[in-house]
N, C-alpha and C positions, 0 to 999 in steps of 0.2 A: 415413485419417481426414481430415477437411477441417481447411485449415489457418485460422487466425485471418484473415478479412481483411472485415470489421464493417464499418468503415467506411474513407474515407479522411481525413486530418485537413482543416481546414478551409486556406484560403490564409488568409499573413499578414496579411490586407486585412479579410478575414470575423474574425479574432479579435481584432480592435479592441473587437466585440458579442459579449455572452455573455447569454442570455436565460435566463428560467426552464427551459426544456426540456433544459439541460447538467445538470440534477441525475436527469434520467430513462431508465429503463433499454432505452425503444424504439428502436431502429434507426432508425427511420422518424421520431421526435422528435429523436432527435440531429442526425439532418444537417439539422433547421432550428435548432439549437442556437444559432447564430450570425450566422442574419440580423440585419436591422437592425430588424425587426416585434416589439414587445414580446410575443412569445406567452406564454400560460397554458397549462399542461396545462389537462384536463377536470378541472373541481372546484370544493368549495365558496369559494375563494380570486377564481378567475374572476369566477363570478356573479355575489357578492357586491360586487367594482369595479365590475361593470356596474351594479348597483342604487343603489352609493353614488352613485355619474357621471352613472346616469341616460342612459346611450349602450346603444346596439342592439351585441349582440358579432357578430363576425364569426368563422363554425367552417367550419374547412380541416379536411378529411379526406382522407387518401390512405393508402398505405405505402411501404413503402422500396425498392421495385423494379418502382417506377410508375414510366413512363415521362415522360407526360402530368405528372405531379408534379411529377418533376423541372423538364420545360423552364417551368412555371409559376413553381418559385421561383427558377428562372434570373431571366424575367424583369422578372417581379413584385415577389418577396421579399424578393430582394436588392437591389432598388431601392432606395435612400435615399429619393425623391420618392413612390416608393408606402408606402413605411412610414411616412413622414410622415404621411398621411393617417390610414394605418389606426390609429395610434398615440395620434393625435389627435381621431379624432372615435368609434372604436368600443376594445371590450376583446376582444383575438383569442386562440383558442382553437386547437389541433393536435391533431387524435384520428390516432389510429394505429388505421386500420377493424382490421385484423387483431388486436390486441389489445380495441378495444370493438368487436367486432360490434353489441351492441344499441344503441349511442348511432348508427352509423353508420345502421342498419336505421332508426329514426326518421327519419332526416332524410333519405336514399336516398329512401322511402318516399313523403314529401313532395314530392321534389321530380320523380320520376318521375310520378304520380298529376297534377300540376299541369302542366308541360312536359313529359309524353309520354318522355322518355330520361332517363338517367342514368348513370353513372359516375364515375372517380375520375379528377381530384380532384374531390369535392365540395365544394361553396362557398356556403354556405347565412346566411342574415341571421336574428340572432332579437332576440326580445325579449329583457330579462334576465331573464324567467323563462324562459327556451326557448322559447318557442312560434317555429315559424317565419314569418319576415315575407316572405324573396323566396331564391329560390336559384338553382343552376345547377350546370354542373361548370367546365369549364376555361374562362378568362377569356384572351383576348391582352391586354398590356398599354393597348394603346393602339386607337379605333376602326379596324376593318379587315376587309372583304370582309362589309359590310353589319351588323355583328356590334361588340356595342357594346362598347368595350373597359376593364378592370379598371377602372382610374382613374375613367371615365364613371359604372358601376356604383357606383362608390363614393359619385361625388358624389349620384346619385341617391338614394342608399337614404339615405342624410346629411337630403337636403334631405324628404325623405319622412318621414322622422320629424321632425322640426322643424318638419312642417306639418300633417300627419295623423296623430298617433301614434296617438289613440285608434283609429281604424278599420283599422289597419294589424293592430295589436294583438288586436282584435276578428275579422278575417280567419284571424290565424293562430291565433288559439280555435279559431274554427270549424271551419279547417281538421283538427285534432288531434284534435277530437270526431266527426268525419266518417271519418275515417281508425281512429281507437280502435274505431268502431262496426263498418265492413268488415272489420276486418281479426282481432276475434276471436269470428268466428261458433261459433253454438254446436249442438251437437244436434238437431233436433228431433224424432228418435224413436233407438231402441236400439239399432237396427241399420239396414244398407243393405236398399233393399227388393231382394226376390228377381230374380236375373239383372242387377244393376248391375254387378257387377264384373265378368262375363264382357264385357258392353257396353263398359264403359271400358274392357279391355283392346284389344278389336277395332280399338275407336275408335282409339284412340290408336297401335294398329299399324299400322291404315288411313292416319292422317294422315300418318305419318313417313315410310308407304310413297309416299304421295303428293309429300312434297317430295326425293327422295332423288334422289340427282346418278348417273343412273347413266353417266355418263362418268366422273368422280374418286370415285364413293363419296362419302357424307356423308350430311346431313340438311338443305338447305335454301342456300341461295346463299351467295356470299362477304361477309363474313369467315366463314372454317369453323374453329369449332370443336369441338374433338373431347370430345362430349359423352355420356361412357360412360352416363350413365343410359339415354338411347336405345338402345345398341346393349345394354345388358341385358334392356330391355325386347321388344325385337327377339329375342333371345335365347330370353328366357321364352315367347313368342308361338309362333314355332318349334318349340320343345319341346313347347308346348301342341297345334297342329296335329297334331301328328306320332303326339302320344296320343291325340288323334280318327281318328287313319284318314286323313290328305291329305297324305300326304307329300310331294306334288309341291307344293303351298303352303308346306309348311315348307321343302324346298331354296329355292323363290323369299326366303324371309327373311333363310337364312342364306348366299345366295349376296348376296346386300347387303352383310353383313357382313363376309361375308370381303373383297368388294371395297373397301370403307370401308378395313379396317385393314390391307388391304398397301399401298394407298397412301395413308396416313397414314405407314405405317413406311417407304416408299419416297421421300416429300417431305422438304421443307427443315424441315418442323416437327419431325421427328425428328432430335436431334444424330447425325449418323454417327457421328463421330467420338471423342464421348463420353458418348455413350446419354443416353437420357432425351428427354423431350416441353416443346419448346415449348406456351406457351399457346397457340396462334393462328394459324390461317393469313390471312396480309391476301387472299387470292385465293382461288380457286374451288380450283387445283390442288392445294394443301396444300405450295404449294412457298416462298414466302418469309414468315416467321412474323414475330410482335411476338416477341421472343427469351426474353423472360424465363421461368424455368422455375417451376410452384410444383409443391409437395408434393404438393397433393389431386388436383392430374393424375394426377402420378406413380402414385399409389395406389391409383387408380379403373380407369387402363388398364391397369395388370399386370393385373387382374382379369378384365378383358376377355379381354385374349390369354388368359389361361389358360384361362376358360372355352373360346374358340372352340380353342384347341387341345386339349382334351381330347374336344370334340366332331369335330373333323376328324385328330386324329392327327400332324398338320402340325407339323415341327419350324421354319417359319416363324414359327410363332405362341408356342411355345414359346422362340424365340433371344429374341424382341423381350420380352418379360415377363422374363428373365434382362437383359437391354439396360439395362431400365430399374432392376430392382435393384444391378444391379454399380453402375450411375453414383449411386445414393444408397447403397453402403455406401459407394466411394471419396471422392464428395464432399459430403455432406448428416447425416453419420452425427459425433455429437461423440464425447468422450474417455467417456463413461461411456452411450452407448448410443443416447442422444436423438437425436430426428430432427428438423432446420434446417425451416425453412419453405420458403425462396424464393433465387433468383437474378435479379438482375437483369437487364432487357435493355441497358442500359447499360456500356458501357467504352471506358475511355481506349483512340485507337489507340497509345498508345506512353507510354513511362512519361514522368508531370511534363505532359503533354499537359492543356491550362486545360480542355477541356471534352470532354462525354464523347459518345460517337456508338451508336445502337442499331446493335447485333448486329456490333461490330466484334473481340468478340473470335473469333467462329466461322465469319466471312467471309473468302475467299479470293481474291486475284487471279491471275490463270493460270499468272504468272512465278515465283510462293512455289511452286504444286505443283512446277513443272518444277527449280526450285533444289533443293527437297526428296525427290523421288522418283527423280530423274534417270532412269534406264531406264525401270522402271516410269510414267513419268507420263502415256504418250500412254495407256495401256492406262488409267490411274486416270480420265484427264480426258474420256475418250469414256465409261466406266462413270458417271459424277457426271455429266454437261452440261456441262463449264468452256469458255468459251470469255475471249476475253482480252479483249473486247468488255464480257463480266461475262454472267450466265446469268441475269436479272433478267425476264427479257422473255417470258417464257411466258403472263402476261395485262397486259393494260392495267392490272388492280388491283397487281401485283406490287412496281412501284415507281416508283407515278405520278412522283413530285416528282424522281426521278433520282438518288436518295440513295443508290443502291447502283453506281452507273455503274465500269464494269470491275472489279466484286467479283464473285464466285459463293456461291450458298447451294446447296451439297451436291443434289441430288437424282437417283435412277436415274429414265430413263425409259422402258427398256428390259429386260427380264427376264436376272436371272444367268446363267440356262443359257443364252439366244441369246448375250448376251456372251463365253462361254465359247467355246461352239462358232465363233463369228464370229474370236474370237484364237486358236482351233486348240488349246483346252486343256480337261482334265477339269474339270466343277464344282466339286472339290475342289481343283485344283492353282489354279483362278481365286480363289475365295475365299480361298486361304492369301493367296495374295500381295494381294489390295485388306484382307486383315487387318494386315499388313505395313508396308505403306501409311498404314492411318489410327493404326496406333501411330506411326509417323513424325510423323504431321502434330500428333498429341495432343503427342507430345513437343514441337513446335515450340508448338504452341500454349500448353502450359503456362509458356512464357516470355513471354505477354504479357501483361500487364495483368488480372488478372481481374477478375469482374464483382463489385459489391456481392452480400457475402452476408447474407441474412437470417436470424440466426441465433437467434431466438428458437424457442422449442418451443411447439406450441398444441396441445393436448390434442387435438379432433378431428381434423383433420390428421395427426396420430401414427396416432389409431384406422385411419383410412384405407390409411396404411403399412402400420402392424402387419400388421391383414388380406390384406396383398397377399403380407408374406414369408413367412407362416404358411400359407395358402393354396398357395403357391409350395413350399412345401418337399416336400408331396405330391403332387401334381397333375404334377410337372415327375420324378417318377422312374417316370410312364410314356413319357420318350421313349428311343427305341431303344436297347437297347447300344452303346457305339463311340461316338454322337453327337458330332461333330469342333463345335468352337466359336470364333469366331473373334474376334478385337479389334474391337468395346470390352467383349465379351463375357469373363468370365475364365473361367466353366466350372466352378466348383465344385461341392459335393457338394449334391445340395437341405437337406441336415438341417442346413447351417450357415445356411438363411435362417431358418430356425426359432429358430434363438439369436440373431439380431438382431431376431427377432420380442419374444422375452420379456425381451434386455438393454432392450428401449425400453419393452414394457408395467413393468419393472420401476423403472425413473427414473421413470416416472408417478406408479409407486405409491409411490414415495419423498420423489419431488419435489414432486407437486401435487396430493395426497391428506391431509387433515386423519383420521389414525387415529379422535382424538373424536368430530368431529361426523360424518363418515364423507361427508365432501363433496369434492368437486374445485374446484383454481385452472381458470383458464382457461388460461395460457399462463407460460412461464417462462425470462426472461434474466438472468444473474446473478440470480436467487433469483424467486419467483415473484410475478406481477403481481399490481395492487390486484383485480385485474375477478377476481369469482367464475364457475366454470364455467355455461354456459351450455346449454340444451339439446342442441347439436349437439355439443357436448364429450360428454356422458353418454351420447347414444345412438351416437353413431361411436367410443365408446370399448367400449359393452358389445358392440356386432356385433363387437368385433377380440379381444374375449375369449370371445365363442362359438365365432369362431373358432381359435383360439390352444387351446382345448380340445377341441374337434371333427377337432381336423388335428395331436391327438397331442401338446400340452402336460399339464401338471398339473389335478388336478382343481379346483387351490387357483384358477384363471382362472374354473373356471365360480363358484365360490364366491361372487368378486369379484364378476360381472356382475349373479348373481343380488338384492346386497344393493344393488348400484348402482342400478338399478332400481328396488329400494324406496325409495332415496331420491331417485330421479329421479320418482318419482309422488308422493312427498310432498313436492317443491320445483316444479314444472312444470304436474303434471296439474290440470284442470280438474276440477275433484271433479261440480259441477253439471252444465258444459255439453261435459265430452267432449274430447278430444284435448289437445296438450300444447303451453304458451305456449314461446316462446322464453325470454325471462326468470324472475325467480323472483319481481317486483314488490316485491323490495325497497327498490331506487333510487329517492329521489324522482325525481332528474334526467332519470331515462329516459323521457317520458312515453307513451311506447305499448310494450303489454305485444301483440303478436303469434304469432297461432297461424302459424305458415310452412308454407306447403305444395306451394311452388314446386321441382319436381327441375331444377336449373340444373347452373351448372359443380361446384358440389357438389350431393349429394342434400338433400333437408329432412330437417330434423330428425325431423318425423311422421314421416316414409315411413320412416326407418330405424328407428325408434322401431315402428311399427307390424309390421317384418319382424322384431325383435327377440322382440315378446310373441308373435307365433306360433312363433317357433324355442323359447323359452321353456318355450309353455305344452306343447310336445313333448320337452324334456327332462326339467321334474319334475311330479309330481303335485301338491305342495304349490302350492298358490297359481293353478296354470292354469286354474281357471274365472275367474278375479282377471284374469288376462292377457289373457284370450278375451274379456272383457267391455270391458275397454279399447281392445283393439283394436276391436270392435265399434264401440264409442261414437266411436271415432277418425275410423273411415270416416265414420259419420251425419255429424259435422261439415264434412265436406269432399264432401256426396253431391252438392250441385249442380255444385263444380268438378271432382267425373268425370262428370258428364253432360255436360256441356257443355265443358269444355277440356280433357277426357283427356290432349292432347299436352303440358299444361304439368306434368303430374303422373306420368311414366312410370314412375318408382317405387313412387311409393302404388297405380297399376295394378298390377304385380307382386303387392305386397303384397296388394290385397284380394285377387288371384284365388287366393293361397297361403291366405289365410285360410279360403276358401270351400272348399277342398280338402276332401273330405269326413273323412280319415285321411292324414295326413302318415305318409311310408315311415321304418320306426324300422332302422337298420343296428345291430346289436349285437355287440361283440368282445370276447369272456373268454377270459380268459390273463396267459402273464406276457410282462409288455409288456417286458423286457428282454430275447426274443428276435429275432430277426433275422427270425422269421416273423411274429411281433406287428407287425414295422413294415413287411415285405410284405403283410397281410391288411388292413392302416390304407392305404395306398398304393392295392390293387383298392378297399377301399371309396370312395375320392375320385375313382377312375380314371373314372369317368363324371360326364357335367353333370346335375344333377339337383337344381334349388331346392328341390324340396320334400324332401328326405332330411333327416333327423340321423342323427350319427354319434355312438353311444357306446359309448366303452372302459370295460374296467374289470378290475383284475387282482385276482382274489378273495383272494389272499394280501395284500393291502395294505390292513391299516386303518382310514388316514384314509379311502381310498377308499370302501371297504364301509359306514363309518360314515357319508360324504355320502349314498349312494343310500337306507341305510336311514332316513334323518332326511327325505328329499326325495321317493323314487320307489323303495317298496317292492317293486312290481314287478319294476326290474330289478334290486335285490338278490337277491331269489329267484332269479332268473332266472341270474346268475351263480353262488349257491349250486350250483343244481340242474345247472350246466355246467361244472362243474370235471373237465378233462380232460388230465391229467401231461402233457406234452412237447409237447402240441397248444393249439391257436387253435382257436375255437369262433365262427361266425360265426353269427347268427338275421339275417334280416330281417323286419322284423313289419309288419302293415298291418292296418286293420281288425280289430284284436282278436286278430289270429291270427299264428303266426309262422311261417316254410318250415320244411323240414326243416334240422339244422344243416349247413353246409359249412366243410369243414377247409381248404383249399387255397386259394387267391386267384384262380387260373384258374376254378375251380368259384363265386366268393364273387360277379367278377368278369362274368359269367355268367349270374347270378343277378340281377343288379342293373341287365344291359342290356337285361331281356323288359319 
């Protein structure tokens, strides 16, 4: 379990100030708790000083394991001479993006749309009624490298309302009605017209194909990041090819992929040493990362590997999706199940150390291996790159500013089995010992300083997990008997990733689940925050309960999903104009209610939302022309951005070509699931990659069970009625109205399932 370490307390110098932001429960609000900047949370208290004062507020957005953040209120925040200012002539505001996504999404929105970039921190001028008047993200204190510095800014936007307010004012009207206008387009007919989705997916395989590094794998030049919606949709394409007949196009797909993710899992963005994925690689190689780790990585790329390992059989692909779970049960997972957001890229080199340095706690100089490994190290430091010079230097992007000079960041660059054969040893006796090895260095490294942990829970985020351990618990018990595992890998049974799947859907549904009105919080530390759930909470929560019932939980998850959904279309959907807003427009404050249909470092809320009501409307009867029609209306709203920017929407690609599917394949299992052959014939049913499948269990002896399908999908209650077989598993697969004959066995179910 991860231990307590939130935050660090402030120095004796910083708790002179104690600001409004010491009464709140964000991570990311606390460690500005005691600058010298009078902050406000977001709220009606804010506003309101700005309207009585009559001053423009100034809204700082980041979070807690922002890099960029930090060195800003180094040397901005903390400034005496800049808090003066800001103190004195505006009313300053601190949003925490990961708790308000939507206050964030406005003003992101704004300031991207106007200067072309964006990021955190965001630093945004508004009116005191919001509107925005001027923004940006990171400010240097002072002018420097043509680039006008915080202070300068200040005095500008000062001397600008004190001279022009009205037009200033009037701009950021306009601006908000220009942006409200784009951004929630609405239908204009029922459906996509005929062969759009097959188009957009092409499309958008064609693009990815085009910018794809085939010397490192990826998508597109440095900084690379690893962004599984792509390699899903690469995925889907491939699989699609393969069912037309051109296999030799689908291997050029998945021969990308596979390239991409061994060397992701072979660069410095992958912690060797204690599993898990860097955000980032600053270069082309994927070798020296922004170090911070977040969750919805974490959850997207299990996903990944699984799938490509279940399509290639490769227990490569297989270690690295175990990699990343073992390092969030060990360090991401709380006392009652919840799963942590973030790590930061930030830590002290050494304890009491004034300031903190990126990536110092997973950085290595040549002299710490050779102290630590002793025999072993020539053998560990020729397998990694170490040199005592520091391994930095693989691109000119790696470490321009010299900030890494004689450290090394982990990376193979040469293949295990030549390493093997090169020191004269079996692949097995090589790997025991660099397992060996990085438990040594973990041990060492667990004495130093660790990073800030973000330890808030956020509903979507979770959903993303959830689905990776649930997923994970089947899929990973087709690799071989014997399978040897190695450190930071621990090897467990799959079925235990499955109870950390339902202890976390379980705190959800405890924690940040209103029984009455049958609503979700958005996120939760020490008890749950103001912000109500947001679309991307409802729909990354119900795909992780379809999953979670499909991959062999209770039937009580599908129950959940299905009622979440009713309430995620009557808080969300556009009843008129089709697809589903981010918010629920109940906030005045927030002023743009946006449909998102962007698949980025997370997916959009539509696009999961849209793969939801097809998986949906293929498990019950009740309701699925409800779901099909939605989906429908979903696509029409977004027809122009798949004709025209397929590559920004690789998900919603997926989705509509799932939707168009003419008969999604139904896998059906009756019996009694407390046998050992129940959770072998659940195991061949996952054992192949296949989007468009569902999988339904159902033991005719049980109940509650029999009474879900008979109140939902009559069908397969009969269906299990009429296949009730003493000692045996009864598997159907059904398609088009019709189903195979049954198969008892997993070899035969197995078989079946890969014509």
């Amino acid at each position: 379990m991860a231990e307590d370490r939130s935050f660090e307390t402030a120095s004796s110098e910083a708790q002179k100030h104690a600001n409004r932001l010491a009464a709140e429960h964000s991570p990311y609000l606390l460690q500005h708790a005691h600058n010298p900047v009078d902050w406000y949370p977001w709220g009606e208290e804010a506003f309101s000083e700005a309207r009585k004062r009559d001053v423009p507020i100034f809204l700082s957005i980041g979070y807690s394991t922002c890099h960029w953040c930090h060195v800003m209120e180094v040397e901005s925040f903390e400034d005496e001479e800049v808090a003066k200012l800001l103190n004195d002539w505006f009313v300053s505001i601190k949003v925490d993006r990961e708790e308000r996504p939507d206050v964030d999404k406005v003003y992101m929105t704004y300031v991207q749309a106007l200067y072309g970039g964006g990021g955190w921190p965001l630093s945004v001028f508004l009116s005191p009624d919001l509107k925005p008047l001027m923004g940006g993200t990171y400010f240097p204190p002072d002018d420097k490298y043509g680039r006008p510095g915080f202070k300068t800014v200040l005095r500008k936007v000062k001397e600008a309302w004190d001279t022009k307010k009205d037009a200033l004012v009037q701009s950021g009207t306009f601006a908000i009605e220009q942006l409200s206008e784009a951004l929630s387009a609405t239908a204009r007919s029922e459906k996509l017209p005929q062969g759009l989705s097959e188009r957009a997916l092409q499309k958008c395989a064609e693009q990815l194909a085009d910018s794809y590094d085939s010397k490192y794998g990826g998508f597109g030049s440095a900084p690379k990041f690893p962004r599984p919606v792509e390699i899903q949709l690469m995925l889907y394409h491939s699989r699609k090819l393969k069912e037309n007949g051109m296999p030799g196009e689908s291997k050029e797909d998945l021969s990308m992929l596979v390239l991409t993710l061994q060397c992701m899992a072979r660069g410095g963005i992958h912690d060797h040493v204690g599993g898990g994925f860097h955000r980032y690689s600053v270069d082309e190689c994927w070798h020296v990362p922004h170090f911070e780790k977040m969750l919805y990585d974490q959850g997207q790329l299990v996903n990944v590997y699984l799938d490509v390992f279940s399509i290639t059989k490769d227990v490569i692909y297989s270690s690295v999706s175990r990699d990343i779970l073992d390092y969030l049960r060990r360090d991401m997972i709380g006392p009652n199940g919840e799963i942590f957001s973030a790590e930061d890229a930030d830590s002290a080199e050494f304890e009491g150390a004034s300031r903190k340095k990126e990536g110092a706690f997973y950085v290595w100089t040549s002299q710490e291996i050779e102290d630590i490994l002793g025999e072993h190290a020539p053998l560990f430091k020729e397998h990694y790159y170490i040199k005592s010079s520091g391994n930095c230097d693989l691109s000119r992007m790696s470490d321009p500013h010299n900030e890494f000079k004689g450290k090394n960041v982990l990376i193979e660059r040469t293949s295990t089995s030549s390493m093997a054969s090169k020191f004269g040893m079996s692949l097995e006796e090589y790997l025991k010992i660099l397992g060996i090895c990085k438990r040594k260095l973990f041990d060492m490294r667990s004495k130093r300083p660790r990073p800030h942990l973000d330890d808030k829970v956020i509903v979507s985020w979770n959903g993303l997990a959830i689905s990776s351990f649930a997923r994970a618990s089947q899929i990973l018990k087709g690799e071989p008997e014997g399978t040897e595992f190695y450190f930071p890998v621990i090897g467990t049974h799959p079925k235990e990733y499955m109870e950390v799947a339902e202890k976390a859907a379980a705190f959800i549904r405890k924690n940040l689940y209103n029984q009455q009105t049958r609503k979700l919080q958005h996120s939760f530390r020490k008890g749950p925050s103001k912000a109500p759930g947001f679309l991307d909470d409802y729909a990354f929560l119900i795909s992780a309960l379809l999953d979670l019932y499909e991959f062999g939980s209770s039937i009580s998850w599908l129950s959940w999903a299905i009622e979440l959904q009713h309430i995620q279309d009557e808080l969300f959907l556009d009843k008129e104009g089709g697809g589903y807003f981010n918010t629920t427009g109940e906030d005045p404050s927030v002023l743009l209610r946006v449909k998102e249909d962007h698949d980025g470092a997370e997916p959009s809320g539509n696009s999961v939302s849209l793969i939801n009501l097809v998986r949906l409307a293929s498990l019950v009867d009740l309701g699925s022309d409800r779901y099909r029609d939605n989906a429908e209306r979903l696509l029409a709203v977004f027809e122009k951005r798949l004709k025209e920017t397929a590559m920004a929407v690789p998900l919603m690609c997926c989705g509509a070509d799932m939707l168009s599917v003419p008969s999604r394949k139904q896998v059906v299992l009756i019996g009694d699931k407390s046998s050992s052959l129940f959770d072998d014939m659940l195991a061949a049913a996952h054992a192949s990659y296949d989007p468009n499948k569902t999988v339904i269990h159902i033991d005719p002896n049980d109940v509650e069970e029999m009474g879900f399908w008979e109140r939902n999908n009559d069908k397969i209650a009969l269906m299990a009625k009429n296949n009730i077989a003493t000692g045996r598993v009864v598997a159907l697969v059904c398609q088009n109205f019709t189903c195979s004959p049954a198969v008892y066995d997993p070899n035969s179910l197995q078989s079946l399932l890969s014509k």
